[in-house]
C-alpha positions in Angstrom: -45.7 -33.8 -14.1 -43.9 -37.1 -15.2 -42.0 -38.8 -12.8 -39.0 -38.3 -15.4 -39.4 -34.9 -15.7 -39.2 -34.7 -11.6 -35.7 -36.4 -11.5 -34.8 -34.1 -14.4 -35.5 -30.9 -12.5 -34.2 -32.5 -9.5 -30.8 -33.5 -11.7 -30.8 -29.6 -12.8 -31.2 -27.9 -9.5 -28.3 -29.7 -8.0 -26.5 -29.0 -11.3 -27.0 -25.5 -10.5 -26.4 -25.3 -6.6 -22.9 -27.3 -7.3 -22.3 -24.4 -9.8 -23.4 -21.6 -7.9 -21.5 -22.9 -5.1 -18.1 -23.6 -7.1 -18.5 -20.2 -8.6 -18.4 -18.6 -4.7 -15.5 -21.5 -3.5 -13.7 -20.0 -7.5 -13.9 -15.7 -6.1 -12.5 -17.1 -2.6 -9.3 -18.4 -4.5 -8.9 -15.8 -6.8 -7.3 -13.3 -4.0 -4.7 -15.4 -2.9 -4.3 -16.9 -6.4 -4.1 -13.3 -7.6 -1.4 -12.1 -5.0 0.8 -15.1 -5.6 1.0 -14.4 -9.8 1.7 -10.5 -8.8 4.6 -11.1 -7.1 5.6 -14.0 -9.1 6.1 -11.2 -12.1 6.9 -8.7 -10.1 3.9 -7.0 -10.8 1.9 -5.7 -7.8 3.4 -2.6 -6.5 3.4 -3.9 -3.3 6.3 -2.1 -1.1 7.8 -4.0 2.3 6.0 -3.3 5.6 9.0 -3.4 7.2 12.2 -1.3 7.4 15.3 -2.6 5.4 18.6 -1.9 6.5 20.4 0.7 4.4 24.1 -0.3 4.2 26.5 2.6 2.3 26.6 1.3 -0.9 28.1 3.1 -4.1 25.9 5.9 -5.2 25.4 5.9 -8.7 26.1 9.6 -9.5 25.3 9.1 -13.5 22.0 7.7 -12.9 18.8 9.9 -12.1 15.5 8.7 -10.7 12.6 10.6 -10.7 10.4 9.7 -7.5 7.2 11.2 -7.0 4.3 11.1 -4.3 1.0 10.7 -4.0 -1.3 10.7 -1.2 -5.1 9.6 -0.9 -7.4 9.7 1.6 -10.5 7.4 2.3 -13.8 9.0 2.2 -14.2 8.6 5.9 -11.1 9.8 6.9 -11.2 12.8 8.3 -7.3 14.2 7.8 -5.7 16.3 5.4 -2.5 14.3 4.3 -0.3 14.7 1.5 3.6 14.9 0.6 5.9 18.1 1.6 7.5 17.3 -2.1 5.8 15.9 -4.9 8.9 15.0 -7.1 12.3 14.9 -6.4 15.4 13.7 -8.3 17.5 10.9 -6.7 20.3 9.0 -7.5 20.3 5.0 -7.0 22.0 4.0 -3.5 21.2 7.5 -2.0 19.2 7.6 1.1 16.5 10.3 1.0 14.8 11.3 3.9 11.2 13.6 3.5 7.8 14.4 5.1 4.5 13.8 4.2 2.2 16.0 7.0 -0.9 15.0 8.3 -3.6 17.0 10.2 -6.9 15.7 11.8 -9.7 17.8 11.4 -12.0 16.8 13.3 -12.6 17.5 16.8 -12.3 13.8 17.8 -8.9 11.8 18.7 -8.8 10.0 14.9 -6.1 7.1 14.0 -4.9 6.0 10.8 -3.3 3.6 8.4 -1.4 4.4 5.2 -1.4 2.0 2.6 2.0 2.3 0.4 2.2 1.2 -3.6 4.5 1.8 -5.9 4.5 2.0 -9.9 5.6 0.6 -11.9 4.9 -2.4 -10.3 8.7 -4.0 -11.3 10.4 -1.2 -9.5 8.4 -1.8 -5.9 10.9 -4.6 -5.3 13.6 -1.8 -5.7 12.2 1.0 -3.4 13.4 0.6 0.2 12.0 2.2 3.1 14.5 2.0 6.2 11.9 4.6 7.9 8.2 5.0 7.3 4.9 6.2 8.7 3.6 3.5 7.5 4.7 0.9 9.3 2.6 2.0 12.3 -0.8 3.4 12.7 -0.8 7.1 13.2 -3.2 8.9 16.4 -3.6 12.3 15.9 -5.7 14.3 18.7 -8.5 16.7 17.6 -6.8 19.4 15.2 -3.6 18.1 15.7 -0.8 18.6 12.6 1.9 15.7 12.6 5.1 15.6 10.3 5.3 11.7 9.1 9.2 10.8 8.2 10.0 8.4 5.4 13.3 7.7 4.6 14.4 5.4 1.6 16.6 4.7 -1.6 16.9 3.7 -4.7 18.4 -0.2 -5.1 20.9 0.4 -7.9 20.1 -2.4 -9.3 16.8 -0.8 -10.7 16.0 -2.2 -14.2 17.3 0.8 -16.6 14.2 0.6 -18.5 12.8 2.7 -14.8 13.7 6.4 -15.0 10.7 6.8 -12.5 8.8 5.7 -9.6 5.7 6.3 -8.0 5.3 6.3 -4.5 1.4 6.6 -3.7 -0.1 5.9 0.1 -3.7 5.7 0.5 -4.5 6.6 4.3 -7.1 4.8 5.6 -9.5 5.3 9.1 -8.6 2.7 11.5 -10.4 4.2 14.5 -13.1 2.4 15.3 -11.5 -1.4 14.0 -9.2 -2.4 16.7 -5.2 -1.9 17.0 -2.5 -4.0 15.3 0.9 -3.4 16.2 2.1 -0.4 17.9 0.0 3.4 17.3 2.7 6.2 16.6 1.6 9.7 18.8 1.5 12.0 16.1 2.7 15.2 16.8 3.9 18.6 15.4 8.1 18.0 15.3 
């Protein structure tokens, strides 16, 4: 092998490590990056993890908005969960009050964490939750059933282009990863 040829492969394999390397650095940025252009259009269905203050406002009476729920549940989680209602008809400004219910079945103490989103993505910025089981991880004991409140409404000012919204939670198994925030008893109410 030529001495030229050596420097040349040399040359090429850093070519490639720098590469490989800005390629990794490039997927690291591209969450962040990602989140910042969602919320920028108002595109990521993201909802508020905390409650918003509901202030009587004018209910609009002539509008109707069709809200519906979803519920999902991680592999490993071992809870039935889903909504008492799975549409309901609301009018902007009013606040709404339901239930999704939980129940561990497992014979182990068992906590979880929903995840909320909303679609269209444009209407999460509109969907306020001034009460919601998801705000706090949720223990239930062994076979325990719990009744998880959310309250919310409407903003009025929801585009007109919305006539409905999507309210999905995906309820994750938080059990064995360590606390954040405060855990909410769960418990038959």
């Amino acid at each position: 092998m030529s001495n030229n040829q050596g420097k040349s492969n040399r040359k090429l394999i850093g070519m490639l490590i720098a590469g490989a390397v800005g390629m990794f650095g490039f997927g690291f940025a591209l969450v962040p990056l990602y989140d910042v252009l969602c919320e920028q259009l108002g595109i990521n269905g993201k909802t508020q993890n905390s409650a918003s203050t509901y202030k009587p406002i004018t209910i609009d009476k002539n509008r109707t908005i069709t809200i519906e729920f979803m519920a999902q549940i991680q592999s490993d989680m071992p809870w039935e969960f889903k909504p008492e209602v799975k549409r309901m008809q609301v009018h902007p400004g009013e606040l709404i009050r339901t239930n999704f219910t939980a129940k561990n079945l497992s014979l182990k103490d068992t906590i979880g964490q929903a995840i909320p989103s909303v679609s269209p993505g444009q209407g999460a910025a509109y969907f306020n939750k001034t009460e919601c089981f998801c705000f706090n991880q949720q223990r239930l004991m062994a076979k325990e059933s719990a009744e998880l409140p959310l309250i919310f409404f409407v903003d009025p000012d929801l585009p007109d282009s919305i006539k409905t919204l999507t309210l999905s939670y995906t309820l994750y198994n938080i059990t064995d990863r360590g606390y954040v925030g405060s855990v909410e008893q769960g418990a038959a109410r």
